[in-house]
C-alpha atoms as one frame of an Amber mdcrd trajectory, in Angstrom:
protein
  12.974  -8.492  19.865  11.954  -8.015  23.498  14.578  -9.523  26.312  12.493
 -10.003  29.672  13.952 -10.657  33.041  11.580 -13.228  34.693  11.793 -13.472
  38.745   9.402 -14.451  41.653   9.365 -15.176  45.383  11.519 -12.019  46.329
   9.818 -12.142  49.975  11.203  -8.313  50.436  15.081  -9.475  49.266  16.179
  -8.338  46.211  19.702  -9.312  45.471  21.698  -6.786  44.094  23.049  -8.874
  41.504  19.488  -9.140  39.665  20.483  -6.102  38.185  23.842  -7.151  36.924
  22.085  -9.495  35.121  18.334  -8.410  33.921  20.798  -5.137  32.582  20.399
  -5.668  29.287  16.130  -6.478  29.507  14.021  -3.848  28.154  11.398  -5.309
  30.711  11.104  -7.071  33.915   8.117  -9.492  35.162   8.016 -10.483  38.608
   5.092 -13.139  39.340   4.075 -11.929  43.395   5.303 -12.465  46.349   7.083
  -9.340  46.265   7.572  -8.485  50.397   7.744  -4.707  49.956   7.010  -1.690
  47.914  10.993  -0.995  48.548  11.362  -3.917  46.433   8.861  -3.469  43.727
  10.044   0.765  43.487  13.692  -0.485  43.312  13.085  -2.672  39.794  10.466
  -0.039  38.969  12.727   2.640  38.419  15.688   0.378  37.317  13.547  -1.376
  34.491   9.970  -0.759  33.362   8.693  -3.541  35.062   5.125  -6.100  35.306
   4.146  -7.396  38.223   1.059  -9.106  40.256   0.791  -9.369  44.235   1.485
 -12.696  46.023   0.047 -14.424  49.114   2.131 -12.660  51.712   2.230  -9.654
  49.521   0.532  -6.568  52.054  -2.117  -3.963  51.639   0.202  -1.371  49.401
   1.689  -3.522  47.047  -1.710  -5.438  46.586  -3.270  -1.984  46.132  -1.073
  -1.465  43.541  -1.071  -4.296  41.330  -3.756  -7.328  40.208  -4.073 -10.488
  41.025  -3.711 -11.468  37.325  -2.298  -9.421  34.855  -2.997 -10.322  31.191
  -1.282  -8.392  28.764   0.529  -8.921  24.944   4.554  -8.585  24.444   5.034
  -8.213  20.535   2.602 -11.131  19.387   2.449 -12.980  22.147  -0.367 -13.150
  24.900   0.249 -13.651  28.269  -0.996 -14.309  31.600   0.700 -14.140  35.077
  -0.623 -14.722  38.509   1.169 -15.781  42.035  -0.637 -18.849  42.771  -0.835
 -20.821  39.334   0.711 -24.589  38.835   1.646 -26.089  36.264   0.282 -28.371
  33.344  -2.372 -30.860  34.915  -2.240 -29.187  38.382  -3.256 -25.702  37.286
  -5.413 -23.875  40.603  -8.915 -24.108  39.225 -10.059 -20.429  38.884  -7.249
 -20.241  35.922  -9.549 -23.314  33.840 -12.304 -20.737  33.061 -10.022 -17.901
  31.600  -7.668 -20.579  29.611 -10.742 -21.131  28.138 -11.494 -17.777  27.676
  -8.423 -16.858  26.279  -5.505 -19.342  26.027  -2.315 -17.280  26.788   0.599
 -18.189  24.993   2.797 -17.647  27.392   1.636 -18.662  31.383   3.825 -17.407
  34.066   3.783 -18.321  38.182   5.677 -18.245  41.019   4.603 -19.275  44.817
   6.211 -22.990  44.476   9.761 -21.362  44.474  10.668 -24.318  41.877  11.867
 -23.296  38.808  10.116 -25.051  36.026   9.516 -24.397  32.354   7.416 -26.442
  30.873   5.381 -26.670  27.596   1.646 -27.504  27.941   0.080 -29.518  24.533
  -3.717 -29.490  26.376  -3.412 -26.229  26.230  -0.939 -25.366  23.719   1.028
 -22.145  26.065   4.551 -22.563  27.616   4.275 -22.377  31.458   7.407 -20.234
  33.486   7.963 -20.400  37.012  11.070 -18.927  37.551  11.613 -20.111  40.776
  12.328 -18.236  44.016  15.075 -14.808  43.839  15.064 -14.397  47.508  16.306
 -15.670  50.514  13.235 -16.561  52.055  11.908 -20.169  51.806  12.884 -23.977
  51.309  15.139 -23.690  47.961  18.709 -23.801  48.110  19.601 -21.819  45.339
  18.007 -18.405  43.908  16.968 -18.166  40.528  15.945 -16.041  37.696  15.058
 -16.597  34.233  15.758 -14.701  30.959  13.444 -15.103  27.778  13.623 -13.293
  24.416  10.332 -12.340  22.502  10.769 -12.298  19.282   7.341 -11.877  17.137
   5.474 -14.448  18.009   8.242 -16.765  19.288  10.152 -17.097  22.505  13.725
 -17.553  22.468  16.883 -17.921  23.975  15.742 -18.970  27.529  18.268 -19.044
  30.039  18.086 -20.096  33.765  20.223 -17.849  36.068  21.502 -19.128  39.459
  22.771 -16.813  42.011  24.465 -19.290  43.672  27.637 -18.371  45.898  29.841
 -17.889  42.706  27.680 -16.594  40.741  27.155 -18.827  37.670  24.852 -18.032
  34.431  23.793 -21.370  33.083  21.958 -21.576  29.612  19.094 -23.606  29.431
  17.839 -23.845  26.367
């Protein structure tokens, strides 16, 4: 079983409790916008850690990593990207490499929404974990957890940082 720390959106803030609670992860995925190499070198040598570049993301980090990043976590296939949406309002230049190869697994930031969602057109679960930094229109950082087991994800759980810093389980 793989435990993942999902986050997003860090716009060059990375709160120090993300490591409180992504401490027992063998892995961390962060889906772009990541503001600075500081930040991306700070989860880097906490947690071996995925990541793509965002829209505001600059020349190093964007050196550095894709634009999409495809890879497999036990048995399932996955795809990340910045800029993705979600089921029926996916950006375009994903439709060709669904088809391609359907990921099981879809993950996206840029919205700074958390949403999970499953997709039955194309049969994946889509992440968006939602925005862990300061930076932006949301009220309330987040962070997801997910559990890879096989080929089955498991034991999802939604993390606020909110001023008293409470976990809530989501499914």
């Amino acid at each position: 079983m793989t435990h993942i720390g999902i986050l997003s959106d860090t716009h060059g803030y990375l709160d120090k409790r993300v490591f409180e609670h992504f401490k027992d992860c063998d892995e961390i995925w962060h889906a772009g916008d990541i503001g600075t190499m500081e930040v991306l070198n700070k989860l880097r040598q906490f947690k071996p850690t995925r990541a793509v570049y965002g829209n505001i993301d600059s020349g190093d980090i964007r050196y550095s990593l894709t634009e999409f990043y495809r890879f497999k976590v036990e048995e399932v296939n996955v795809l990340m990207t910045h800029i993705g949406g979600y089921p029926g309002h996916y950006n375009p230049w994903l439709l060709p490499m669904f088809k391609r190869e359907t990921p099981q697994l879809f993950v996206s930031g840029h919205s700074h929404i958390l949403k999970v969602q499953y997709d039955p057109v194309w049969k994946m679960l889509t992440i968006n974990p939602g925005a862990a930094g300061k930076q932006g229109w949301q009220k309330v950082q987040t962070l997801l957890k997910l559990c890879i087991n096989g080929d089955k994800m498991e034991n999802l759980e939604v993390v606020e940082l909110s001023p008293n810093n409470v976990a809530l389980n989501a499914l």
